[in-house]
C-alpha positions as a Markdown table, in Angstrom:
| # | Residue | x | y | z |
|---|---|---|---|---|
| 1 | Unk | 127.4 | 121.4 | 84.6 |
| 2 | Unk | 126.3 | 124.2 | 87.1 |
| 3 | Unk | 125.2 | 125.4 | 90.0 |
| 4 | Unk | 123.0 | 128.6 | 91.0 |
| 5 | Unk | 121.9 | 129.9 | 93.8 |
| 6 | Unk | 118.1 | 130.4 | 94.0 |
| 7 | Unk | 115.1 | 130.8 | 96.9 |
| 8 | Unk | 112.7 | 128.4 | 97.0 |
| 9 | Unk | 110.4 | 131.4 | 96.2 |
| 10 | Unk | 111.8 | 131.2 | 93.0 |
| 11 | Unk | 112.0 | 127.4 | 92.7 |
| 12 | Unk | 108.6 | 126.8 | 94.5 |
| 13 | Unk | 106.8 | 126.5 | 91.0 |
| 14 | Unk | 109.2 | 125.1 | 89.0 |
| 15 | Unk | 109.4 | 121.7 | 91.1 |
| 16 | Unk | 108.0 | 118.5 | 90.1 |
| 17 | Unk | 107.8 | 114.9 | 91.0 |
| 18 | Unk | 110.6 | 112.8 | 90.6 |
| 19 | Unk | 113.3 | 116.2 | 91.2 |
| 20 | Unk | 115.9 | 115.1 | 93.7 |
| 21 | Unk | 116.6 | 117.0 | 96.6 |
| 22 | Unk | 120.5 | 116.5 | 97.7 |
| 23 | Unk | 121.2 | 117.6 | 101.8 |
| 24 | Unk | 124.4 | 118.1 | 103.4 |
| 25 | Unk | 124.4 | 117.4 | 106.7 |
| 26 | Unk | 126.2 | 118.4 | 110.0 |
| 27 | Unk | 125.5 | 115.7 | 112.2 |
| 28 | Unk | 127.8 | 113.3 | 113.2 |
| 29 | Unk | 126.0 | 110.2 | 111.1 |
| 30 | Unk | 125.8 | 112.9 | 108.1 |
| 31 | Unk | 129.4 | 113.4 | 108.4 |
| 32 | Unk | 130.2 | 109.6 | 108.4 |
| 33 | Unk | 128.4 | 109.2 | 104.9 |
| 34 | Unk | 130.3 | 112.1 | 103.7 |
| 35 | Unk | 133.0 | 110.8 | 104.7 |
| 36 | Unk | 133.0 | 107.2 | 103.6 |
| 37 | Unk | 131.5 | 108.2 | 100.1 |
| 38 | Unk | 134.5 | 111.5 | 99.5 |
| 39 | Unk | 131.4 | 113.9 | 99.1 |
| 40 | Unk | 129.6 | 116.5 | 100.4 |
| 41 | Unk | 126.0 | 114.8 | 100.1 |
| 42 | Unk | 124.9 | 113.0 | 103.0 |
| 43 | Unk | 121.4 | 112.0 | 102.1 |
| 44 | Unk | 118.6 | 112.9 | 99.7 |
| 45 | Unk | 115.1 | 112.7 | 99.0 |
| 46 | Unk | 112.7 | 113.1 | 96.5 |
| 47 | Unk | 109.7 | 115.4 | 95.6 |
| 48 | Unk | 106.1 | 114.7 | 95.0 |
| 49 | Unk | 103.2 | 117.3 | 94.7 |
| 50 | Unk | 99.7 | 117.4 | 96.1 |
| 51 | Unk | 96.7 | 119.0 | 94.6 |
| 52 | Unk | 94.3 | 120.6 | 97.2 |
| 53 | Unk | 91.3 | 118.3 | 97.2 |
| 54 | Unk | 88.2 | 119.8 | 95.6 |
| 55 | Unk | 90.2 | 123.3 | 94.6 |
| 56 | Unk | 89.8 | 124.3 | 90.9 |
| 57 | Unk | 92.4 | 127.1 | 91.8 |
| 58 | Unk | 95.3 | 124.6 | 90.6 |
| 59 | Unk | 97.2 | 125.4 | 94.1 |
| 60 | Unk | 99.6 | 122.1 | 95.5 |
| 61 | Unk | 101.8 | 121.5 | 98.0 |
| 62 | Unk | 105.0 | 120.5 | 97.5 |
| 63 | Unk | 106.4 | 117.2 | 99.8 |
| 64 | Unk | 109.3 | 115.1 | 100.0 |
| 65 | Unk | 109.6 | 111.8 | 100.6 |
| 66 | Unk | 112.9 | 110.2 | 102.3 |
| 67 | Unk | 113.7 | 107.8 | 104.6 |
| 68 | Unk | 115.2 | 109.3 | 107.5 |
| 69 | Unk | 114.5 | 110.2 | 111.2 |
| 70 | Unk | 111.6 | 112.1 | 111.6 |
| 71 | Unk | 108.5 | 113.1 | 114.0 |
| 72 | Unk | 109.4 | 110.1 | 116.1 |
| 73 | Unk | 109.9 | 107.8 | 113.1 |
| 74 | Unk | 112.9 | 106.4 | 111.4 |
| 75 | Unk | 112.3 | 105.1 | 107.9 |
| 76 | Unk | 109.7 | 106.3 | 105.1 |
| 77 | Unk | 108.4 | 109.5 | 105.7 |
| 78 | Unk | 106.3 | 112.1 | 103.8 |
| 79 | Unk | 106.8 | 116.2 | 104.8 |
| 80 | Unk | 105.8 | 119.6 | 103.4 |
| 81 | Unk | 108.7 | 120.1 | 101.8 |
| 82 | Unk | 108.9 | 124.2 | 103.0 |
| 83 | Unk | 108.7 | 122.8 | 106.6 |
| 84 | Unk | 111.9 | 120.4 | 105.8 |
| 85 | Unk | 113.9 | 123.3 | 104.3 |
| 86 | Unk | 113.2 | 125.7 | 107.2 |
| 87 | Unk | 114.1 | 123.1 | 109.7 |
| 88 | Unk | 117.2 | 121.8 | 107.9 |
| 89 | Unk | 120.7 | 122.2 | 108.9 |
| 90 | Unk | 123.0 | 122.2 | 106.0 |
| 91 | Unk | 123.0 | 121.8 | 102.5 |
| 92 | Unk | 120.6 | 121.7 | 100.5 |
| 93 | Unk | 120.3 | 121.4 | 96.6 |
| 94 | Unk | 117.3 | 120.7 | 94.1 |
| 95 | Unk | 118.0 | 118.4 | 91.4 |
| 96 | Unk | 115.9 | 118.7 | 88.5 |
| 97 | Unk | 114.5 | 115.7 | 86.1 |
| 98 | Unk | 115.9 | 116.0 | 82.3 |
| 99 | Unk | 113.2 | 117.1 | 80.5 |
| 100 | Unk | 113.7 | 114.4 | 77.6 |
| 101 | Unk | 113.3 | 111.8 | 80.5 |
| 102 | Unk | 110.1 | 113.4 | 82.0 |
| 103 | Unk | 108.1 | 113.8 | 79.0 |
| 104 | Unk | 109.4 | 110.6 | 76.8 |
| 105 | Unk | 110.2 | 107.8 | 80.0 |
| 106 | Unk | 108.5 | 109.2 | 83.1 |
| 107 | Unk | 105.5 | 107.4 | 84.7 |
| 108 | Unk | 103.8 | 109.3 | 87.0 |
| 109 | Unk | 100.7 | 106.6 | 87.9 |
| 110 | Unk | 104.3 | 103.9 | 88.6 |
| 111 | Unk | 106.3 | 106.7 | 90.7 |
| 112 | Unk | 103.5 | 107.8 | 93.4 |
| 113 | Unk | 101.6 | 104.1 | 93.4 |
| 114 | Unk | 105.5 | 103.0 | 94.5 |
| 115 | Unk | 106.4 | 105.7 | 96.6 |
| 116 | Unk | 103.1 | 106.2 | 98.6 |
| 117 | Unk | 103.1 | 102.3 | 99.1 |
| 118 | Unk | 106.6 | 102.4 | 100.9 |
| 119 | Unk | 104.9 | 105.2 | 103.3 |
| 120 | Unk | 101.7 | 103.3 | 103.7 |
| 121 | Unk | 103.8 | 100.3 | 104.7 |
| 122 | Unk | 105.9 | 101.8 | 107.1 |
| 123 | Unk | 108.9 | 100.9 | 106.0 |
| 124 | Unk | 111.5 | 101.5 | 108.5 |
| 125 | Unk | 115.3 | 102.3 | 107.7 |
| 126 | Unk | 117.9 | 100.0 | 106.6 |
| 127 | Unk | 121.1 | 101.0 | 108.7 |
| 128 | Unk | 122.9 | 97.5 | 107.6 |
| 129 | Unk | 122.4 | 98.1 | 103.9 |
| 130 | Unk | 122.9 | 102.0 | 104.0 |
| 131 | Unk | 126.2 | 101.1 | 105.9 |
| 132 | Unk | 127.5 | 98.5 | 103.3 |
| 133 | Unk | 126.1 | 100.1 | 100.1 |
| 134 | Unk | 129.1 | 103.3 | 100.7 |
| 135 | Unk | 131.5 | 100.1 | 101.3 |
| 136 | Unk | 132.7 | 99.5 | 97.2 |
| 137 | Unk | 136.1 | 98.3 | 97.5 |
| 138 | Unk | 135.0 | 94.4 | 98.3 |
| 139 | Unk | 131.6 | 94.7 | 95.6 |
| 140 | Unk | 133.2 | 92.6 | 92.5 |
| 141 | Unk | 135.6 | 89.3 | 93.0 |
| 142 | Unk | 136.7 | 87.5 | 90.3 |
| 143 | Unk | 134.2 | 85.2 | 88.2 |
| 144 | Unk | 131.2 | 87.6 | 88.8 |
| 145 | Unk | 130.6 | 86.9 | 92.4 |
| 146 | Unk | 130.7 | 89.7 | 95.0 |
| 147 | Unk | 131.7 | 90.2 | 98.0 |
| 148 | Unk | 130.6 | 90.9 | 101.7 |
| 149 | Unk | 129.9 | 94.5 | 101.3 |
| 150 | Unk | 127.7 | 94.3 | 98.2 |
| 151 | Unk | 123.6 | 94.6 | 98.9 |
| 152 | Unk | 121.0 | 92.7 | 97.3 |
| 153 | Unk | 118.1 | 94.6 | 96.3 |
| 154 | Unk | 115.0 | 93.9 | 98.6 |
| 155 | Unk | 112.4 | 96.4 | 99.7 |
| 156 | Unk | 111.2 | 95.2 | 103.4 |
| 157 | Unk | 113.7 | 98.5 | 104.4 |
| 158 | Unk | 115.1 | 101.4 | 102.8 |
| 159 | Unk | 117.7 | 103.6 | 103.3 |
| 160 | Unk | 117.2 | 107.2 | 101.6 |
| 161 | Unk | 119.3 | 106.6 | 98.5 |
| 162 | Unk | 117.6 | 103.3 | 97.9 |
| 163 | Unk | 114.3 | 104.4 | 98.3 |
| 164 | Unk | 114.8 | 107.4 | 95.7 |
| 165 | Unk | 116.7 | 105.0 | 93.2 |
| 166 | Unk | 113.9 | 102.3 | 93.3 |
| 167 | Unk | 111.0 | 105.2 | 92.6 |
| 168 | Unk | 112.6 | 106.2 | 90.1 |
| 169 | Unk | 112.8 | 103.0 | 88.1 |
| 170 | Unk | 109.9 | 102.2 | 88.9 |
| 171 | Unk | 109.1 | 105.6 | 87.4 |
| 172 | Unk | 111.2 | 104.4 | 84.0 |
| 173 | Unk | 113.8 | 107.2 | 85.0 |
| 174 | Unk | 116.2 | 104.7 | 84.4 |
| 175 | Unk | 116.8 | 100.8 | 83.0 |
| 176 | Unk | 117.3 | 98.1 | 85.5 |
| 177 | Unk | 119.7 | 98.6 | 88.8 |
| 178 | Unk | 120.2 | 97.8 | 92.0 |
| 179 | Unk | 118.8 | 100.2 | 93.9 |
| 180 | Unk | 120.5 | 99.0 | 97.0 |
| 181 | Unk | 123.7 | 99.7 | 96.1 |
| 182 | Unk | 123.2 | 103.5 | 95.3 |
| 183 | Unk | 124.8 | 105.7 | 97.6 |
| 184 | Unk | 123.5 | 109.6 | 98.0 |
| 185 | Unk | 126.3 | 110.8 | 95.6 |
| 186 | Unk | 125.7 | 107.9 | 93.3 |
| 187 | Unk | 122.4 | 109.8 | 93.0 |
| 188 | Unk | 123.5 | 112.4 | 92.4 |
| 189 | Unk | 125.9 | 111.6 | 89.8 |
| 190 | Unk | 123.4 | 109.9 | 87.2 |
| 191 | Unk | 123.4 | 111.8 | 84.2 |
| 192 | Unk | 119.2 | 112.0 | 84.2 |
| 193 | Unk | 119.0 | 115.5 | 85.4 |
| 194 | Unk | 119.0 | 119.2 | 83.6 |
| 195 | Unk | 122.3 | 120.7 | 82.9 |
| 196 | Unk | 122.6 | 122.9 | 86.0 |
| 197 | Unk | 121.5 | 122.3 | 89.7 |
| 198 | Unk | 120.2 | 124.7 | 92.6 |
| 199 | Unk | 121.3 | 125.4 | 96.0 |
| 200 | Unk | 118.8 | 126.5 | 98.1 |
| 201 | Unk | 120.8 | 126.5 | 101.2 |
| 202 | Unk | 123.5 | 125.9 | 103.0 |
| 203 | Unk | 127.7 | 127.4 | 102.1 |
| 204 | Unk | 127.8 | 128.5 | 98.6 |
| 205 | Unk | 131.2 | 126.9 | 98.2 |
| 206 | Unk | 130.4 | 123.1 | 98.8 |
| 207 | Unk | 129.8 | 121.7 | 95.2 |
| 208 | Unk | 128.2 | 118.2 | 94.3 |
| 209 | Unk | 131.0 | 116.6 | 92.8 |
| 210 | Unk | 130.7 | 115.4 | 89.4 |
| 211 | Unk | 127.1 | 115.7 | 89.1 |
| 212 | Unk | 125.2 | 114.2 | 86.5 |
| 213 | Unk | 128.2 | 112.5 | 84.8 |
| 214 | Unk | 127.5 | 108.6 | 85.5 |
| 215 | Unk | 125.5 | 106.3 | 83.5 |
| 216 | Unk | 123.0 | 104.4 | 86.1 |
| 217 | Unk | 123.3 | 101.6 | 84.0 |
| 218 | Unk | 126.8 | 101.1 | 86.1 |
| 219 | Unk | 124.2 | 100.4 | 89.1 |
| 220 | Unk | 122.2 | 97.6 | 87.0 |
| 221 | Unk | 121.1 | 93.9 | 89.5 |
């Protein structure tokens, strides 16, 4: 597995719905998640495109969707994704889909009908669950139950991992999972991408560790 450099000049075109983008962050919460999770992803997000109403020229916008704090919102938000990479500071990677799972699995009426729902809605963040879902040494006890730390999966909140794990089930991405128990770097780490990865910004050294090695099977209710 690799990672280049690239512009999003470069990547701009190439993008499409369902790529992850992975952020490395310098505040003081971003530092936290790296910390607690042994990574250098703090959050992530997920891309969607937007046609120009009415234009035959085939031009789109490319947007993310997270749930973060943003424009005086904390929870689901939709941005130009240009504006969030100009703003940003720290990391940032692009992600892209495996083609096998895009063209054979990949729903793209399920992922934006979910996605654009949980904007829609509202739906502010989850601080308790994003908190416990980086929190895996108390999950499992013996006999199949779990313990304090684990998250049931409900929707009423999301936290940016969550969110991105649940559209892409719903997308058929992946089997059944918990998608509140998926942690950025879980993300990260599902082997449903392509072969290499992008960095777009941020220090050239920091490297997603073990990317795209995990079956998100592991992550299943």
């Amino acid at each position: 597995m690799t990672v280049k450099e690239i512009s999003y000049r470069d990547a701009r075109a190439r993008m499409q719905p369902g790529d992850v983008i992975a952020f490395g962050g310098k505040g003081n919460f971003s530092e936290i998640i790296k910390f607690a999770t042994f990574s250098s992803v703090s959050h992530v997000g997920v891309i969607l495109q937007t046609k120009i109403p009415e234009d035959d020229t085939g031009r789109f916008f490319n947007q993310i969707i997270e749930s973060t704090s943003l424009n005086g919102f904390n929870g689901v938000n939709v941005s130009r994704f240009s504006d969030r990479l100009d703003s940003y500071q720290g990391e940032l990677w692009w992600l892209p889909l495996k083609k096998e799972i895009r063209e054979l699995r990949f729903n793209t009426e399920n992922y934006y009908n979910f996605l654009f729902n949980q904007a829609k809605e509202r739906k502010p963040y989850d601080m308790p669950q994003a908190i416990k879902s980086a929190i895996d040494a108390l999950d499992n006890l013996p006999f199949g139950m779990h313990g304090p730390a684990y998250n049931k999966e409900y929707f009423s909140k999301f936290f940016c991992s969550e969110l991105v794990a649940a559209g892409l089930e719903k997308a058929g991405a992946t089997d059944s999972i918990n998608a509140s128990e998926v942690t950025p770097i879980d993300l990260c780490r599902w082997n449903i991408y392509a072969d290499s990865y992008y960095q777009l910004k941020g220090d050239p050294d920091k490297r997603i560790s073990r990317f795209n090695t995990a079956n998100p099977t592991d992550w299943n209710v």
